[in-house]
C-alpha positions in Angstrom: 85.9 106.7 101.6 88.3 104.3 103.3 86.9 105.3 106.5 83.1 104.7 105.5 84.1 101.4 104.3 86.4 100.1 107.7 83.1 101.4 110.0 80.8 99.2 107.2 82.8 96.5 108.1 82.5 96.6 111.9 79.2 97.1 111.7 78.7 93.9 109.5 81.0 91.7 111.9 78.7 93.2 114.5 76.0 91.9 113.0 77.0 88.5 112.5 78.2 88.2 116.2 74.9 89.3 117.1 73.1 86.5 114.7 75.6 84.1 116.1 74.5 84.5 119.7 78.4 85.9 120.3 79.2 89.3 122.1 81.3 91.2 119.7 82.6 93.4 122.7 83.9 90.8 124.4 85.9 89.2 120.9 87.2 92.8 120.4 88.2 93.3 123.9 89.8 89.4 123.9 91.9 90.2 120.6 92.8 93.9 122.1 94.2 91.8 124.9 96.6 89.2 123.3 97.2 91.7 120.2 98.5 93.6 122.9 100.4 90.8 125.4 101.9 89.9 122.1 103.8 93.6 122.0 105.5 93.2 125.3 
């Protein structure tokens, strides 16, 4: 169930980035990034 309901909510934020006009690749890949930076 908890998976069904993590890959729900990706798909909404998806959505909402597409509605926005905003590319949800690039948000994911930009937090990835300084989620990451912030480990070192």
């Amino acid at each position: 169930m908890l998976p069904a309901k993590i890959g729900e909510c990706v798909w909404w934020l998806a959505v909402l980035a597409d509605r926005m006009d905003i590319n949800f690749s690039d948000c994911v890949e930009e937090f990835l990034k300084e989620r990451l930076s912030s480990l070192d």
